[in-house]
C-alpha positions in Angstrom: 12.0 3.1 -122.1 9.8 -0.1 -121.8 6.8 -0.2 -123.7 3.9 -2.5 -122.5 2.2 -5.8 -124.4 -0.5 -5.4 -127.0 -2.1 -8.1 -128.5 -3.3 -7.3 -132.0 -6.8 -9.0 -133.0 -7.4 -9.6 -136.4 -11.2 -10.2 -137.4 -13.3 -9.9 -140.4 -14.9 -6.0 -139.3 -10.9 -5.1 -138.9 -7.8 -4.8 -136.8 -8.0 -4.4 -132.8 -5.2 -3.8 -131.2 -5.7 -4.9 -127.2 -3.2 -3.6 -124.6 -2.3 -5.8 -121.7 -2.8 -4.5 -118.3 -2.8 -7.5 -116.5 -0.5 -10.6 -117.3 2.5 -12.5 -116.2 5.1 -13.0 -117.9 5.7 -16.8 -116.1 4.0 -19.0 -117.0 2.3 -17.9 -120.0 1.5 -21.1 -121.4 0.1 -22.5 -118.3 -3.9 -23.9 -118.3 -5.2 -21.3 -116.1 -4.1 -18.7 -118.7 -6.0 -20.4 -121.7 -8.5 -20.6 -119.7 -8.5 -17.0 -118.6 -8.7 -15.8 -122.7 -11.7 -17.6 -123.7 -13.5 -16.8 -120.4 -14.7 -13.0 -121.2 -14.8 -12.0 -117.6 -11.3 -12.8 -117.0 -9.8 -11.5 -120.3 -11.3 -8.5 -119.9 -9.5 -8.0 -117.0 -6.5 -8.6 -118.5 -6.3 -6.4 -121.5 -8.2 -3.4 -122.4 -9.4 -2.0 -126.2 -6.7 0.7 -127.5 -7.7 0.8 -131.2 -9.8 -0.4 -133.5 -9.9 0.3 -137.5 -12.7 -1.0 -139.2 -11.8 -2.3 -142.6 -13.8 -0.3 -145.4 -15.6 -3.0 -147.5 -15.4 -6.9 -147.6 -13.1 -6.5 -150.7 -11.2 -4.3 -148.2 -11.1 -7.3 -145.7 -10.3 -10.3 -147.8 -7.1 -8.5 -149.2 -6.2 -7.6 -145.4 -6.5 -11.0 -144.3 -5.4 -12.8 -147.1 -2.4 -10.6 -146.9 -1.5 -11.4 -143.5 -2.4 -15.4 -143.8 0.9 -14.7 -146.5 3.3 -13.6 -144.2 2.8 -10.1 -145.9 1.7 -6.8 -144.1 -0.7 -4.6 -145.6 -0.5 -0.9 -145.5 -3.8 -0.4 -143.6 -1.8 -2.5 -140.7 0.9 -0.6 -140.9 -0.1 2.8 -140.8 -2.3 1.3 -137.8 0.4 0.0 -135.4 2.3 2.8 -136.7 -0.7 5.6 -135.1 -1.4 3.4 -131.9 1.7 1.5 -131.1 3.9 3.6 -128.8 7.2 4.6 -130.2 6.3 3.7 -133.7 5.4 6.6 -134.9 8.8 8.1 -133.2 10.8 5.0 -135.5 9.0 6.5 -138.3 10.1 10.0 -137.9 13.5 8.7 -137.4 13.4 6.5 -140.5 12.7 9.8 -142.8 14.4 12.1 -141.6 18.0 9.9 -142.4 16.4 9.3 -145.7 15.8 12.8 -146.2 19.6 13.6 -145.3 20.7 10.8 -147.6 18.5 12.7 -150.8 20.1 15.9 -149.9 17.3 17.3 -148.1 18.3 17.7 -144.4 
């Protein structure tokens, strides 16, 4: 199964994860694309809002972002991609249940 692009958009209110509906894959680099994602009008077209989490305090945020400018991914991110990423909650499943059969439980 293919899944489609998502951009994930990290800011200081939260996470944003953007789905591409309109892109191609050649010439991705090219100008008229950079020019395409700071141009509203045109990046809207492009990709469309498919979740948003809102971090819970600036404590909240500066442990988030700190975390990610560390190579690190935070559990809030995580469970995030995990809920609105297709197939990642499926790889999830998957991962417990063998690690339920290797304790014995399934």
């Amino acid at each position: 199964m293919k899944y489609g692009q998502f951009l994930l958009f990290e800011s200081a209110s939260g996470y944003g994860l953007l789905e591409v509906i309109e892109a191609e894959d050649i010439g991705l680099e090219t100008r008229e694309v950079m020019e395409a994602v700071v141009d509203y009008v045109r990046f809207a077209r492009m990709v469309r809002l498919k979740a948003f989490v809102p971090f819970s305090s600036a404590e909240e945020a500066l442990e988030n972002i700190h975390a990610v400018s560390e190579g690190e991914v935070p559990g809030l991110l995580v469970s995030f991609l995990e809920a609105n990423l297709p197939g990642m909650g499926k790889q999830k499943r998957r991962k417990e249940k063998k690690a339920g059969r290797k304790k014995g439980g399934g």
